[in-house]
N, C-alpha and C positions, 0 to 999 in steps of 0.2 A: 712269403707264401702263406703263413699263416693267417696272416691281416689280409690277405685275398680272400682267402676263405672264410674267414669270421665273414666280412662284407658281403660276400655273395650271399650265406645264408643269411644274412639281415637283409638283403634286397627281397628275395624270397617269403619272407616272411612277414615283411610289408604287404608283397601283391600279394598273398592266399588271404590277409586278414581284411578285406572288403570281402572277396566271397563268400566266407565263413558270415560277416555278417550279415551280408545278404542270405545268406542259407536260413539264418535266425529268423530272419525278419518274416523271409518266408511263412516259416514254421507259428510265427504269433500270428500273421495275418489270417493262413488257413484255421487257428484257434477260435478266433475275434469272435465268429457266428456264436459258437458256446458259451464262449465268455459272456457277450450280451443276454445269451436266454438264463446262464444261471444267474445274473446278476436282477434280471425281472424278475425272475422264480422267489430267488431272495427277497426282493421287493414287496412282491406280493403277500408271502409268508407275513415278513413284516406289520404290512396291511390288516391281514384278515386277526394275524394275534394282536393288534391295537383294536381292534372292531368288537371282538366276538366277548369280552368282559361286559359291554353295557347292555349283552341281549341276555334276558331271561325267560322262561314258560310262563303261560298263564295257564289256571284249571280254573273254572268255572262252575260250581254242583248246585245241584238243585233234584228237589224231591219230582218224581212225574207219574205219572198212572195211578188209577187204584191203590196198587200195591205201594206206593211209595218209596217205588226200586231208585235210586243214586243215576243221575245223571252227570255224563259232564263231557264237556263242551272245552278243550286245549288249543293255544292260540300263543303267539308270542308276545312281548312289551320291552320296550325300550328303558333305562333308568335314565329318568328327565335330569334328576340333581338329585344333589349331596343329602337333602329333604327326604330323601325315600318314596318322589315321584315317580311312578311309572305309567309309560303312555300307552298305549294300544290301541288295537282298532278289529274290531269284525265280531264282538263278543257280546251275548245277549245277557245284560246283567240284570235285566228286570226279574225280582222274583227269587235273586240268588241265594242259596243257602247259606254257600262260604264260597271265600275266594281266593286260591292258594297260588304263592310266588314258588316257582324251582328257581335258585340260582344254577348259574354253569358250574360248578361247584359239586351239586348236586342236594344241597340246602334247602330246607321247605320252610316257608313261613308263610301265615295268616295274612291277606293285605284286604283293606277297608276299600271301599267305592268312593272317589269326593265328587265324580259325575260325568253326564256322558254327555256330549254333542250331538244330538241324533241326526244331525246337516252331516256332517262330516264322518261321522260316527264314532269320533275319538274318545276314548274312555281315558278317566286319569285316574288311576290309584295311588293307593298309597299303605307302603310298609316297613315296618324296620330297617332305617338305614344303614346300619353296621354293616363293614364289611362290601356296601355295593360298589360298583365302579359305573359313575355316572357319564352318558356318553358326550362328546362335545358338540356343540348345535352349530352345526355351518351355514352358509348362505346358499340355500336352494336358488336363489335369482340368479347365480357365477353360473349353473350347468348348462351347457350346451349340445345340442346333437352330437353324441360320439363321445362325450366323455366318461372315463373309466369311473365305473361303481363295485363295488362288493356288497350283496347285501346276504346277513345275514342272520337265520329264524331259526326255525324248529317243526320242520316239516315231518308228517305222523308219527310227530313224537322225537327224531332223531335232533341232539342235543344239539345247539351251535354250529349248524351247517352251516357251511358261506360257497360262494357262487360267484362268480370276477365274470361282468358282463359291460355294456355300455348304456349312456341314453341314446333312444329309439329317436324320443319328442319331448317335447316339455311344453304343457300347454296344452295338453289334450282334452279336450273335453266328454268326459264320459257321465249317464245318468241313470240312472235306478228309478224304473217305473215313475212317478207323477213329484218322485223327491225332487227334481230341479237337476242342476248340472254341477260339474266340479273339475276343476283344474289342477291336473295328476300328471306326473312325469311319466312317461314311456319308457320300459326296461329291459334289456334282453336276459338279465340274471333271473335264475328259475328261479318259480312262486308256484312252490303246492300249498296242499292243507297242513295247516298249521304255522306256515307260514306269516299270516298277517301280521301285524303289530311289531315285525323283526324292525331292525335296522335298513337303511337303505345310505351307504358311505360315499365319499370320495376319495381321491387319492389321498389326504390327508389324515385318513382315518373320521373327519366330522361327520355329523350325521347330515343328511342333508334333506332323506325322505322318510316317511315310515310306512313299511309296506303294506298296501289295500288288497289286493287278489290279482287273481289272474284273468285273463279275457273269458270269457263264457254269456253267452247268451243272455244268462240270466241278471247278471253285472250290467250288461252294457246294454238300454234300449234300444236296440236297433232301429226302429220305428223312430224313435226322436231323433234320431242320429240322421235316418236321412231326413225330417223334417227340415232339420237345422241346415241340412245340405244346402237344400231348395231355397234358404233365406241368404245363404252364403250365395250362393250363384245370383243371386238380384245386385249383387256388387259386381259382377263381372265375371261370372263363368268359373267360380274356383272351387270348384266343387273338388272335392280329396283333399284337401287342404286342413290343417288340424282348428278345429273348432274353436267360437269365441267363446266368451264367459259372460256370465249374469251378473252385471257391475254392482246389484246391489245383493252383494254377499250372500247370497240364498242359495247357494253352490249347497248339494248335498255329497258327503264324501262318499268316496265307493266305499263299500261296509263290506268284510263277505260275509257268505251265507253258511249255514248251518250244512251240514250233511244228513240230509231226508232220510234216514230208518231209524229204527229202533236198532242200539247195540245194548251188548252186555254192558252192562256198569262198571266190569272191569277193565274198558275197554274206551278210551275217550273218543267221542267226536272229535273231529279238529276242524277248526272253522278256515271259510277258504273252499275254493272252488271244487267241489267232490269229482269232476270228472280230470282232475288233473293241468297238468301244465299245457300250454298251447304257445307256448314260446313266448308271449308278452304277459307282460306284468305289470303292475302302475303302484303307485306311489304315491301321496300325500306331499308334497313339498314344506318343509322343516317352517319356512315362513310362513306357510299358511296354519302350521300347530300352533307357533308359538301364542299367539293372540288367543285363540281356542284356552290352552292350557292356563295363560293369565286369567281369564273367565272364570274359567272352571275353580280356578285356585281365590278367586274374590268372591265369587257368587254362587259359586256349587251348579250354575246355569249360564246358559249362553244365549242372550237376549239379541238375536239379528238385525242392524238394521237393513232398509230396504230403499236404495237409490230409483228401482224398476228400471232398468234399460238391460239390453242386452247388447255387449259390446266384441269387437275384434281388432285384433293387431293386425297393425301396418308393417307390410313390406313394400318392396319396388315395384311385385308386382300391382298392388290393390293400390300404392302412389300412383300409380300413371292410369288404371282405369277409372279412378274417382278424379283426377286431374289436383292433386293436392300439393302444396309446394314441397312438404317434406315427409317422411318418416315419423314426424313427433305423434305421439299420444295416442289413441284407443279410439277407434270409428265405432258409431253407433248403430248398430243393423235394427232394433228393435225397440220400441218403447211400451213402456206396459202400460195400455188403460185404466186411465184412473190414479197411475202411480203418481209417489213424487217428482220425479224429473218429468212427468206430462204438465203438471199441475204448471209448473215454472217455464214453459213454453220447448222441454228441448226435443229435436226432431231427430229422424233417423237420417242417417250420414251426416249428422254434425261428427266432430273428430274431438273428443274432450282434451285437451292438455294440460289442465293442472286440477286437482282436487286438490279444496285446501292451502292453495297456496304451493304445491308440491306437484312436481311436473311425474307427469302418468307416461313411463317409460313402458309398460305392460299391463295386461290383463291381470295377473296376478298380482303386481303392484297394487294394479285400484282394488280387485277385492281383499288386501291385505287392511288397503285404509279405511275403507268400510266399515268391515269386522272391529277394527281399533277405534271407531266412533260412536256415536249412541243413538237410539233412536228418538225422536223429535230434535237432534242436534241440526243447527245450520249452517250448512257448507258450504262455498261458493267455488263454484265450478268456473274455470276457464274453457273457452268452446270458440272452435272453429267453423263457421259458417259461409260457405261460398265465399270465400277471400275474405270474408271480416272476422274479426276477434272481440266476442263476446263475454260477459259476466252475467250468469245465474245464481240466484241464494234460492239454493233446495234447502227443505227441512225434510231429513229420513224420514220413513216410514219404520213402523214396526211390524215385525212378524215372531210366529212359535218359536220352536228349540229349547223348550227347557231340560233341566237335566233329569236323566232318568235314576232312579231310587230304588234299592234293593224293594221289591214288596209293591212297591207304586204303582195304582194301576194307572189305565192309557187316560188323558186327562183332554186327548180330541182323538175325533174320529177323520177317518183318511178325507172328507170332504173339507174339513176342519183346516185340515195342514195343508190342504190343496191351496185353499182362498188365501190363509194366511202367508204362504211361499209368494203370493203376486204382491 
C-alpha cells in the first residue's frame, strides 16, 4: 500500500512538472519585450560613454567695437590623436585673440591654430595633449540609409550632449552661396548652436562624421539646389533624388554661421544655425577630413586640385535610362569650360570607372582621390562611352583654399574665389 502510494505521487508529480514549466516559460516570454529594450538601453549607454570622451568646447575671442569689448564665438572639436589634434568646423578664426579647449572634465587650456580649409571649412588645432582621449576614425563609406549614429556636441553651452538618431542620406549635396557643393551625410540626431565640430559616431563608438549644422536657409542654397535639379532631370526625370558632386574636389563644406547680434561678453555666441533645429542635420564624412587634416598638418594649407566635371551616382534607376550595362562608376552630368577634363576631350554622360588605376565606386570616393592628389599631377581616367572603354591622361588644375591665420587678412576677393573654384 505504501509503494502504491509513493508511485501515485511520483506519477503526479511528473504530470504537474511540464505545466509548471510551461507556466515559466510563459512568464519569460511575457518578460522578453523588456528584457530586449533594457538590453538596448544598456547598449546605448555604453555607446554614448565610449563617444562623449573625444568631444570637447571650443571658445573663440576676439577684441570688437570701439570699445574693444571680449567677443566669443563657442563651438565643439573633435580630438583627432594622441598629438593634441583637434578638428572642428563653423569657427571664424581670422583675427583671433586666443583660443581656448574645455575638456568634459571641465579643463581649460590654450590651443594654437595649425589651419583652416575654407572649402570645407574644417579647422585643425592643436593643444596640450595630456590627459585627452583621442576619438577612433571610422569608415564613413560603410554608412547606409538607417544606420544607427550618436552624435555628440555642446549645444549653448550644455556639456557633452549626445542624441541616438539614424542616417537620413549619404551623399547629399548641399552649398553655401557661390563656395561650390559638398558631400555631407543626412542625420536625424539633433544639431543646435554649438553644436558643430561635435562627433558624429556609429555603433561602434568610431567617428565616422563631424558635425556641420543644421538645415536653414541660409546653409543650403536653394536656388542652386534646384538648379542642380534641372541638370539632374536631363538624365531622366530624377528630380528629388540626392545630388551629384563636383569630381574635382572644389566641394565647399557646410561651415555654420555665426549668430547675428551683439551679446554680452559674458555670454558666448555659439556657431550653428541660430534659428534652431529643423530635424536635419548634416555632417562632414570622416573620409572626406582625413585628407583635409593630412594637409593641413604638412602644409598649414590645402592646395585644391581641380578635375572640372560634375558628377553622379549610378543606380538601376539612371542604369536603364542611360541604357548602361552596369552600376560601375560615377556618370558625368557636367563639364566645366575650359577645365581640365574638357581640355582632354571628356563629355557629359561619359560614366568614369577608374581614376588612377582605382575603380570609382562613389562620388565621394572620386572626390576623396582628388583631394589626395596634386595639382598639375597626371591622372589617367578610365571612361565609359557609348559601349566603348576609353583612357584619358588629365593633368589637374589648381584652384584657392589656402589656410586661414590668426590676424591674416582676406588674400582674394569673392570674384577671386569664384573663377578659381572652376
Amino acid at each position: 500500500m505504501r509503494r502504491a502510494w509513493i508511485l501515485g505521487l511520483a506519477c503526479l508529480l511528473a504530470l504537474g512538472a511540464p505545466a509548471a514549466t510551461r507556466a515559466d516559460e510563459g512568464k519569460k516570454d511575457a518578460a522578453s519585450p523588456f528584457d530586449e529594450l533594457e538590453r538596448l538601453e544598456r547598449a546605448t549607454i555604453a555607446l554614448i560613454e565610449r563617444v562623449r570622451p573625444c568631444v570637447v568646447a571650443v571658445v573663440v575671442k576676439r577684441s570688437v567695437g570701439l570699445d574693444g569689448r571680449e567677443d566669443r564665438l563657442a563651438m565643439s572639436g573633435v580630438v583627432w590623436d594622441a598629438a593634441g589634434h583637434i578638428v572642428s568646423v563653423g569657427g571664424v578664426f581670422d583675427g583671433a585673440d586666443a583660443i581656448e579647449v574645455h575638456l568634459p572634465a571641465g579643463e581649460l587650456r590654450p590651443a594654437t591654430l595649425v589651419g583652416v580649409d575654407e572649402d570645407t571649412g574644417i579647422a585643425l588645432l592643436r593643444t596640450d595633449p595630456k590627459g585627452l582621449a583621442p576619438a577612433t576614425i571610422g569608415d564613413s563609406g560603410a554608412l547606409r540609409t538607417g544606420s544607427i549614429v550618436v552624435a555628440v556636441g555642446n549645444p549653448f553651452g550644455l556639456a557633452s550632449s549626445a542624441s541616438l538618431g539614424n542616417v537620413s542620406g549619404t551623399h547629399r549635396i548641399v552649398t553655401r552661396g557661390r563656395r561650390g557643393s559638398a558631400d555631407v551625410i543626412q542625420t536625424t540626431t539633433s544639431v543646435n548652436p554649438g553644436d558643430p565640430g561635435g562627433v558624429l559616431a556609429n555603433v561602434r563608438g568610431q567617428a565616422v562624421g563631424i558635425i556641420a549644422s543644421t538645415y536653414d536657409r541660409g546653409f543650403i542654397d536653394l536656388e542652386a539646389l534646384e538648379q542642380m535639379a534641372r541638370e539632374v532631370a536631363r538624365l531622366g526625370g530624377l528630380l528629388g533624388r540626392p545630388g551629384g558632386h563636383d569630381g574635382g574636389g572644389s566641394g565647399a563644406a557646410p561651415g555654420a554661421r555665426e549668430v547675428p547680434a551683439a551679446t554680452p561678453a559674458a555670454r558666448p555666441r555659439f556657431s550653428g544655425n541660430p534659428f534652431g533645429t529643423a530635424g536635419i542635420g548634416f555632417a562632414i564624412p570622416t573620409n572626406a577630413v582625413k585628407p583635409v587634416v593630412e594637409r593641413l598638418l604638412a602644409e598649414g594649407k590645402v592646395e585644391r586640385p581641380v578635375l572640372g566635371v560634375r558628377v553622379f551616382p549610378i543606380d538601376a534607376s539612371l542604369k536603364a535610362k542611360l541604357g548602361l550595362p552596369s552600376e560601375r562608376g560615377v556618370v558625368v552630368v557636367d563639364v566645366v569650360e575650359g577645365g581640365p577634363a574638357e581640355k582632354v576631350g571628356l563629355r557629359r554622360y561619359d560614366v568614369i570607372l577608374e581614376y588612377g588605376g582605382r575603380e570609382v565606386v562613389s562620388t565621394e570616393g572620386l572626390k576623396g582621390w582628388v583631394l589626395e592628389s596634386r595639382p598639375g599631377q597626371a591622372v589617367t581616367l578610365k571612361v565609359l562611352r557609348e559601349g566603348s572603354t576609353l583612357e584619358l591622361s588629365v593633368t589637374l588644375g589648381k584652384r584657392g583654399g589656402e589656410a586661414q591665420r590668426p590676424g591674416a587678412p582676406e588674400k582674394e576677393d569673392s570674384k577671386a574665389k569664384q573663377e578659381g573654384g572652376k
